[in-house]
Backbone as JSON, one array per atom type, in Angstrom:
{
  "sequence": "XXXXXXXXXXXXXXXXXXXXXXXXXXXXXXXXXXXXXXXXXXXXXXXXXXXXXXXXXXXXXXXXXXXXXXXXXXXXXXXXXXXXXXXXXXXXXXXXXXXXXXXXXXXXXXXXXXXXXXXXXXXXXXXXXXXXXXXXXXXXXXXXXXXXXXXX",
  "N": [[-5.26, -19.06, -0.24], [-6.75, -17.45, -2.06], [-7.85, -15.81, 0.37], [-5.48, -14.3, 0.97], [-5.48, -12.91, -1.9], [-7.3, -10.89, -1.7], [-6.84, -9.92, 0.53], [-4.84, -8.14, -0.34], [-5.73, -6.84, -2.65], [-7.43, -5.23, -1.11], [-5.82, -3.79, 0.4], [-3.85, -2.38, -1.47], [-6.37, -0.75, -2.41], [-6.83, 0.76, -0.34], [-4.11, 2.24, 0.17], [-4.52, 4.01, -2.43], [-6.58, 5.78, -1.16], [-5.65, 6.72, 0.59], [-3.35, 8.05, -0.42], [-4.74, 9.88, -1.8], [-5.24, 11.52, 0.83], [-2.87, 12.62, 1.5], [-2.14, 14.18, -1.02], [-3.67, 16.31, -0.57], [-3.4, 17.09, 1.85], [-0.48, 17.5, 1.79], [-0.64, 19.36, -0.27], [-3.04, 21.22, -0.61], [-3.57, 21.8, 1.71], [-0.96, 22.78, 2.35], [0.74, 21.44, 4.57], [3.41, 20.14, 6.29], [5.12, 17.85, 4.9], [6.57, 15.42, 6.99], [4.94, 15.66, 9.11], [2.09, 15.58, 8.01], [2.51, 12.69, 7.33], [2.72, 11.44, 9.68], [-0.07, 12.75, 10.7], [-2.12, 10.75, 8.31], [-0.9, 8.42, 9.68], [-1.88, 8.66, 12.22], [-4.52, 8.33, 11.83], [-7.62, 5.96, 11.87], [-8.73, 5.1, 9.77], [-6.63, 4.65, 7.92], [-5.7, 1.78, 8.8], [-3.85, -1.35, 7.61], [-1.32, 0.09, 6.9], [-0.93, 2.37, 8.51], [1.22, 1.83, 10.55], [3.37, 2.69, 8.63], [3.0, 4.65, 7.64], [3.31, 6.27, 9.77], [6.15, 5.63, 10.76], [7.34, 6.48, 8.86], [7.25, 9.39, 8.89], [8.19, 9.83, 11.85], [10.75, 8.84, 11.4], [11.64, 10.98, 9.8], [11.34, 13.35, 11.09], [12.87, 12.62, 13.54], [15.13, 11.53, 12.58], [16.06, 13.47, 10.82], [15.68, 12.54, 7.96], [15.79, 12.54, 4.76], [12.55, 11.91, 2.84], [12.48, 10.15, 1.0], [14.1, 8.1, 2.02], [13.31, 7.93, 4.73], [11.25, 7.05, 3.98], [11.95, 4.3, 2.64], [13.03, 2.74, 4.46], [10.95, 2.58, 6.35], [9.16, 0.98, 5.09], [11.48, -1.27, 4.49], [11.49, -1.96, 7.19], [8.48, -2.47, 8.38], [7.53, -3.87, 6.34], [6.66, -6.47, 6.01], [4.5, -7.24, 6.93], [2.53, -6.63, 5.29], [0.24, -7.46, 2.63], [1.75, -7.78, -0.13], [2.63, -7.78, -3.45], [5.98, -8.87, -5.89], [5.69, -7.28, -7.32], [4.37, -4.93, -6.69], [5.87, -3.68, -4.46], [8.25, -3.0, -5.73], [6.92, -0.33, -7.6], [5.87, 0.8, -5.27], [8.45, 1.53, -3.9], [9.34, 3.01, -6.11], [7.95, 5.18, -5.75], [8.91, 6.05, -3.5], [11.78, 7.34, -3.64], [10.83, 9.07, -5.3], [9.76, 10.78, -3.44], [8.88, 14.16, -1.73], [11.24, 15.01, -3.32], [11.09, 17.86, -4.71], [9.48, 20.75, -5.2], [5.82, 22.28, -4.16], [3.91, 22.01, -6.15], [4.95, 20.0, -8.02], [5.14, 18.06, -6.27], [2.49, 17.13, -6.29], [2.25, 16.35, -8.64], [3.92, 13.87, -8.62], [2.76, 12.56, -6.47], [-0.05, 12.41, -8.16], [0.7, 10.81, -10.23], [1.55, 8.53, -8.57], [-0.91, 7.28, -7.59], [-2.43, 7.03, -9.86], [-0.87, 4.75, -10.71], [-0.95, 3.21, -8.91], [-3.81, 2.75, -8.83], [-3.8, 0.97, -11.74], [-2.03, -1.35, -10.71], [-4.06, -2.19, -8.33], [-6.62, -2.58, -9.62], [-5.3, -4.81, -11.48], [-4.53, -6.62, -9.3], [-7.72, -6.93, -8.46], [-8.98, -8.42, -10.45], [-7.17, -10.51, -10.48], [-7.7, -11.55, -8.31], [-10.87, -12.25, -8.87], [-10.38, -14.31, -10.67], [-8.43, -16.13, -10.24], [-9.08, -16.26, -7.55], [-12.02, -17.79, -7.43], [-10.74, -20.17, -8.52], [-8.72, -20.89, -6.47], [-10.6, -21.06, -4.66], [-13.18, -23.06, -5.96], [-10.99, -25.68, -6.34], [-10.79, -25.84, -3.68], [-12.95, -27.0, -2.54], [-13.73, -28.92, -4.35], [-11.2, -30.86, -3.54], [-12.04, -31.38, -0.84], [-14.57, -32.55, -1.6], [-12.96, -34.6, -2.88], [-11.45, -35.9, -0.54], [-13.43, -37.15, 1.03], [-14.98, -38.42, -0.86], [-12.82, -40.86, -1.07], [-12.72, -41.23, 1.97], [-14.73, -42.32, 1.84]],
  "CA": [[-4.71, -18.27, -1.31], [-7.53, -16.31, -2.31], [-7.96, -14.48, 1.18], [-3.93, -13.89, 0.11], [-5.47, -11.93, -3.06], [-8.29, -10.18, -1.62], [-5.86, -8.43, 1.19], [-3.41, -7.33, -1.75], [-6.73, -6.11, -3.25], [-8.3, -4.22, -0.28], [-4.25, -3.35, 0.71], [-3.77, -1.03, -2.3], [-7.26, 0.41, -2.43], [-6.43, 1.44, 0.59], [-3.27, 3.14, -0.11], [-4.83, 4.73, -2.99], [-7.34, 6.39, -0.25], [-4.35, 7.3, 1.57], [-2.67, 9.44, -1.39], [-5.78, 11.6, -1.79], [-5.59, 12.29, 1.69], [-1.51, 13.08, 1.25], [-2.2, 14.87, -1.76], [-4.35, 17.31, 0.22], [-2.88, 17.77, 3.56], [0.67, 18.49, 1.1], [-1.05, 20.62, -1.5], [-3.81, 21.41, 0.01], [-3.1, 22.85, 3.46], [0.22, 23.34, 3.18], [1.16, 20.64, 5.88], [4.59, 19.53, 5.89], [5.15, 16.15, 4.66], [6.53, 14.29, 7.72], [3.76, 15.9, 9.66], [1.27, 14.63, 6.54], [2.82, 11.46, 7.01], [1.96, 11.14, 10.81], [-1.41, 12.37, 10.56], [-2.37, 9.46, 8.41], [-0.15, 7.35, 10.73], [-2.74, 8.36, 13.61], [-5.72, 8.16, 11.4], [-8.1, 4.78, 12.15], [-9.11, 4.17, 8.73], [-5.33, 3.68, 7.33], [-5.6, 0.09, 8.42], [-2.16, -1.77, 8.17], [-0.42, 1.18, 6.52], [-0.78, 3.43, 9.77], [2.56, 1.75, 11.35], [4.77, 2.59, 7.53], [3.61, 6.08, 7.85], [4.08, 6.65, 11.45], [7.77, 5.14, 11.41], [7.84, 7.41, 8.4], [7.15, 10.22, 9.51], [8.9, 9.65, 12.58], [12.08, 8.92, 11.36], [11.68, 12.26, 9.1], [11.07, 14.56, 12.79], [13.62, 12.26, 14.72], [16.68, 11.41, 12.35], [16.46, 14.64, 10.16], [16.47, 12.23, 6.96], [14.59, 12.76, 3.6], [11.37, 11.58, 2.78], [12.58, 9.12, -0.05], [15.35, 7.2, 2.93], [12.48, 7.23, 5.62], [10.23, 5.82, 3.24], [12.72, 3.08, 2.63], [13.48, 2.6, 6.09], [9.51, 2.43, 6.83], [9.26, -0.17, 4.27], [11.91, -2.35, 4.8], [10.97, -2.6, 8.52], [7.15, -2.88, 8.29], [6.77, -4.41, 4.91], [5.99, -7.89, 6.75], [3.31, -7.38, 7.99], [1.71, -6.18, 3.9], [-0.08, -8.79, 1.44], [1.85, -7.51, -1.51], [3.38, -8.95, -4.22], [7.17, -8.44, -5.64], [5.24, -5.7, -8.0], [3.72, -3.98, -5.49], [7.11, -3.34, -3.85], [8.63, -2.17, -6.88], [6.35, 0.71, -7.65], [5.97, 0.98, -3.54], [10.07, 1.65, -3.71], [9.92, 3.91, -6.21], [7.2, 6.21, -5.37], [9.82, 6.6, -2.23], [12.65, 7.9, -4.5], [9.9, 10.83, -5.7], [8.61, 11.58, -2.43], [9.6, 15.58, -1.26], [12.45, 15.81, -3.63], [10.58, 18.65, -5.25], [8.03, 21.3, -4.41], [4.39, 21.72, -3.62], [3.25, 21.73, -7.25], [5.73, 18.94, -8.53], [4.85, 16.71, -5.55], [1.08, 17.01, -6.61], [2.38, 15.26, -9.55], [4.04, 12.72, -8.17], [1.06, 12.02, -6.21], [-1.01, 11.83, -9.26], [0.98, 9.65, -11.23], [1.98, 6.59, -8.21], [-2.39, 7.05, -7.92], [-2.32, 5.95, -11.52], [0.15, 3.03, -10.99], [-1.65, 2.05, -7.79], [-4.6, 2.3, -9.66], [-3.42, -0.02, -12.56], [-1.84, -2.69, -9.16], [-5.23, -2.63, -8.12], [-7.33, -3.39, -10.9], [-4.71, -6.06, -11.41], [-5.06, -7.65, -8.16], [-9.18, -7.59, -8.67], [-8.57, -9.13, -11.5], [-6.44, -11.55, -10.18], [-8.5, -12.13, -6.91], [-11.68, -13.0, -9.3], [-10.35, -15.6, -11.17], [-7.48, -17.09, -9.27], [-9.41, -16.7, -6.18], [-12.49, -18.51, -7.96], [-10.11, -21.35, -8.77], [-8.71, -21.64, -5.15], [-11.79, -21.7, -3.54], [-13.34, -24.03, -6.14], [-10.04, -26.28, -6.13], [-10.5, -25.61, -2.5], [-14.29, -27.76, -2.49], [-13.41, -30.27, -5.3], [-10.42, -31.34, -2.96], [-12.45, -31.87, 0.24], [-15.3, -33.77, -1.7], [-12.61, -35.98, -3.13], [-11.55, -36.85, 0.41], [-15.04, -37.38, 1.85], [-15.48, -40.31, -1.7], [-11.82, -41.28, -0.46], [-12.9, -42.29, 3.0], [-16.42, -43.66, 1.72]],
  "C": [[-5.66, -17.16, -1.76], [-8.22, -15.25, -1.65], [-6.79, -13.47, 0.83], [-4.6, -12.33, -1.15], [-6.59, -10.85, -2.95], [-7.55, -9.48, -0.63], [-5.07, -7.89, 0.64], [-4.72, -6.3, -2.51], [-7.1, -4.88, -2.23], [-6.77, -3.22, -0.08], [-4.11, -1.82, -0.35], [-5.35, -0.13, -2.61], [-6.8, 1.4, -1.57], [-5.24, 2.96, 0.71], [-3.68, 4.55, -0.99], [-5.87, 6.15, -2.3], [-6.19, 7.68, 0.25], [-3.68, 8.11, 1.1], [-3.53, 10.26, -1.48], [-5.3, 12.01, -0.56], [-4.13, 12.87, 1.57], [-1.73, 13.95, 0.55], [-3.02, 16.58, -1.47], [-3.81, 17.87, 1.23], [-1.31, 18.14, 3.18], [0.58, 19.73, 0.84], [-2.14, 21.2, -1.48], [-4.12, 22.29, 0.69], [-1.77, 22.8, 3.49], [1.38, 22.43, 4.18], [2.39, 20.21, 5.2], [4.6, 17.89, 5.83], [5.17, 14.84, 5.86], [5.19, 14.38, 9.14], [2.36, 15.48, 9.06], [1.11, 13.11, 7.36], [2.34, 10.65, 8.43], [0.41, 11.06, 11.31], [-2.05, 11.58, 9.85], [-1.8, 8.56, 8.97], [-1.42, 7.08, 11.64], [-4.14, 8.52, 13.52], [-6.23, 6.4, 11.54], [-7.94, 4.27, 10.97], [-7.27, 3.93, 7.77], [-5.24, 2.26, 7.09], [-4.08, 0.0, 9.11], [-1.62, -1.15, 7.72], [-0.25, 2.55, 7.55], [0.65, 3.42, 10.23], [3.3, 2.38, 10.1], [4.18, 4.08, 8.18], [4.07, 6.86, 8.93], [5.57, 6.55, 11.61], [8.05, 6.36, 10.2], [8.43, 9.0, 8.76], [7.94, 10.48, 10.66], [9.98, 9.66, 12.44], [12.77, 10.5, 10.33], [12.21, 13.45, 10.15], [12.53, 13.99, 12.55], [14.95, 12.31, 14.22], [16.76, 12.11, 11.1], [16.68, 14.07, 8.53], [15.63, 12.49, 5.71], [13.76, 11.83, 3.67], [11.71, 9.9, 1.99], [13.63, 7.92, 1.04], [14.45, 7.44, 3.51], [11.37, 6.28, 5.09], [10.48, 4.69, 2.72], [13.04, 2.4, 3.72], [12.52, 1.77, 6.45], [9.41, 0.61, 5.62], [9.89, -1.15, 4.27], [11.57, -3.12, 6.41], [9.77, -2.82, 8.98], [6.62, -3.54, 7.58], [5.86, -5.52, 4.97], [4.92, -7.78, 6.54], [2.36, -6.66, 6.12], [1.51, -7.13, 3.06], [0.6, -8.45, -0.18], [2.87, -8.12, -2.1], [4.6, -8.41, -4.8], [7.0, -6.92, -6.97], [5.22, -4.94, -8.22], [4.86, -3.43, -4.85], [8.17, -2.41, -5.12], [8.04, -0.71, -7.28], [6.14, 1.46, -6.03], [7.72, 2.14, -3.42], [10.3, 2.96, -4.95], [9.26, 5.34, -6.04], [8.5, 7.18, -3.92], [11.03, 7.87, -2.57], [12.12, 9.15, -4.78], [9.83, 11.54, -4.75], [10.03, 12.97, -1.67], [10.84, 15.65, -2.02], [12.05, 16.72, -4.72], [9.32, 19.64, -4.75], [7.09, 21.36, -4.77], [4.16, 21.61, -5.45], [3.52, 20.31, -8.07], [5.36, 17.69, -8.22], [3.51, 16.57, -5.7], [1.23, 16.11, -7.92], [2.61, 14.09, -10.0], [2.9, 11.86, -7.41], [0.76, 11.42, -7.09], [-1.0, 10.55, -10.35], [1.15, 8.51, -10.49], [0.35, 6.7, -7.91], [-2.39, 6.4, -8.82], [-1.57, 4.9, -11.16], [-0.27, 2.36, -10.16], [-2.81, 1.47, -7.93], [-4.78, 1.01, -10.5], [-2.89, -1.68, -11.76], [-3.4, -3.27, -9.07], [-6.3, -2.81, -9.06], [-6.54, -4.75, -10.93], [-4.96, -7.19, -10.5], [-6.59, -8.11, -7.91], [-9.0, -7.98, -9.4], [-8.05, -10.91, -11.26], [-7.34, -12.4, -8.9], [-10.04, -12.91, -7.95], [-11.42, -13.78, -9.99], [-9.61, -16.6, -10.77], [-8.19, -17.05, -7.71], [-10.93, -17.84, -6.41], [-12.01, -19.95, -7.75], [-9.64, -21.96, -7.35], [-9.71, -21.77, -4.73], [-12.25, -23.13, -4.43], [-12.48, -25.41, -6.12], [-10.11, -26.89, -4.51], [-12.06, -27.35, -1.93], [-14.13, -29.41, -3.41], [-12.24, -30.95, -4.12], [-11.46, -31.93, -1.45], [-14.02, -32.86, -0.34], [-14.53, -34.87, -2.15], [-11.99, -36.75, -1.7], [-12.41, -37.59, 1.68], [-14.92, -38.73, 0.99], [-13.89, -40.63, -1.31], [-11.78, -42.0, 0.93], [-14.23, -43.0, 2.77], [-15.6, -44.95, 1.27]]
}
């Protein structure tokens, strides 16, 4: 359980990484979104959020659809494979709804504000990882010395 809360932890830092670099290669340079959305796809340090933006992105090019429906798309068919909690998906889902239905200055705002909320996730989840992960691990030690004096 408390590896559980330390990949939900590292998970949204991560992301939060991942919007600066969006927020730049939008508003920044200019770059078009589903093109954005690929180059962190085929960036290393993404992590496990490389495959959402790749299919994003991808399905942006391939099936001509907005940003806010590939980013639902990407999400329902990669989500698996993400340590997050029913939260995390919530703010995840609606950042999607924002994304490109407005221009470059607007979407710098959107940016800024799911930062802030991913922000506020993550604090939460450190939070949550140091004291509930505390408790599993110690829970985790108290349980295996009581079945060590159990077979003495």
């Amino acid at each position: 359980m408390s590896v559980k809360l330390a990949e939900r932890q590292r998970a949204l830092s991560k992301l939060i990484e991942i919007l600066l670099n969006l927020r730049n290669q939008i508003c920044g340079l200019g770059v078009p979104l589903f093109s954005a959305f690929e180059n962190i796809g085929n960036e290393r340090i993404s992590g496990i959020w490389s495959e959402i933006f790749l299919e994003c992105g991808n399905a942006m090019k391939e099936q001509r659809i907005d940003a806010g429906e590939a980013w639902k798309m990407a999400i329902e068919k990669r989500g698996d494979s993400l340590p997050l909690d029913e939260s995390d998906w919530q703010v995840l889902s609606d950042f999607g709804e924002l994304l490109g239905k407005s221009g470059k200055e607007n979407q710098e705002s959107v940016l800024d504000l799911e930062k802030e909320n991913l922000e506020m996730l993550e604090k939460k989840a450190r939070e949550a990882m140091n004291t509930k992960g505390k408790l599993y691990r110690n829970l985790g030690v108290l349980s295996g010395a009581a079945a060590v004096i159990l077979l003495i």
